[in-house]
N, C-alpha and C positions, 0 to 999 in steps of 0.2 A: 152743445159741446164746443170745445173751443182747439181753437189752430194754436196749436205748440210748435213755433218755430225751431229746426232743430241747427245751428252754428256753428255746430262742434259735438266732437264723441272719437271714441277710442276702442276699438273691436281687439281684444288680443285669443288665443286660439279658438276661432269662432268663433267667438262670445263678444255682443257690445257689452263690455266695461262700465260706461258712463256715455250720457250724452251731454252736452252743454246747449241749453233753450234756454229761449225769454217765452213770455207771456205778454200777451198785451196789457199794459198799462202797471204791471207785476214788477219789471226786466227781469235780470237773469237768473237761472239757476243749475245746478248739475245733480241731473236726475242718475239713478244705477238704474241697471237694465231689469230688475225686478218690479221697479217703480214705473219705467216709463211700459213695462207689458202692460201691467195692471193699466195704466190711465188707456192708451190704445183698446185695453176690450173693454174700459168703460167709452169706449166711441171717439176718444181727444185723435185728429190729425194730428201726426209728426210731420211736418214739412220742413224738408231740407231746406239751406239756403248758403248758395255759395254765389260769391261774388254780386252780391246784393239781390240775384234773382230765386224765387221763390221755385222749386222743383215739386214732381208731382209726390207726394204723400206716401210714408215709408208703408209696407205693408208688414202686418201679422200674419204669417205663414204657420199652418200645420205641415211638421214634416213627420207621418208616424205619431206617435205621443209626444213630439213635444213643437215648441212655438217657437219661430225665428224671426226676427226683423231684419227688414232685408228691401231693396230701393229697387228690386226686381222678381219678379214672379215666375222662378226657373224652378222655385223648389225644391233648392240645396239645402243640404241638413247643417245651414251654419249662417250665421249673421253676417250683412254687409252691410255698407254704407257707402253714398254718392262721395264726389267732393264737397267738401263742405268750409263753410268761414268767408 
């Protein structure tokens, strides 16, 4: 599986929007938040990345029936995201 740098993204009412990643050897592209769940439960790392350092690895949370990304494992029923860029 492979490390998906994550560079950029956009959460609007709890919801990530979009994310913006590279890929190694790929560069970039802006995934929607239905694309980057599916790659996460096939096992892909989203690893944040702000100000050139690499942070630890977004998680796929069950909250209830449904699935959150989220840069912390608190178990709110809604998506977030570190700083990123």
């Amino acid at each position: 599986m492979a490390d998906v740098l994550v560079v950029g993204g956009s959460v609007a009412d709890g919801r990530v929007k979009d994310l913006e990643v590279q890929l190694h050897g790929l560069g970039g592209r802006t995934l929607d938040r239905d694309t980057a769940v599916a790659w996460m439960k096939d096992g892909h790392s989203f690893v944040p990345v702000h100000k050139g350092s690499r942070g630890p690895a977004l998680l796929l949370l069950e909250v209830g029936d449904e699935l959150f990304i989220r840069h912390q494992a608190d178990g709110e029923a809604s998506d977030a995201l570190p700083p990123l860029g």
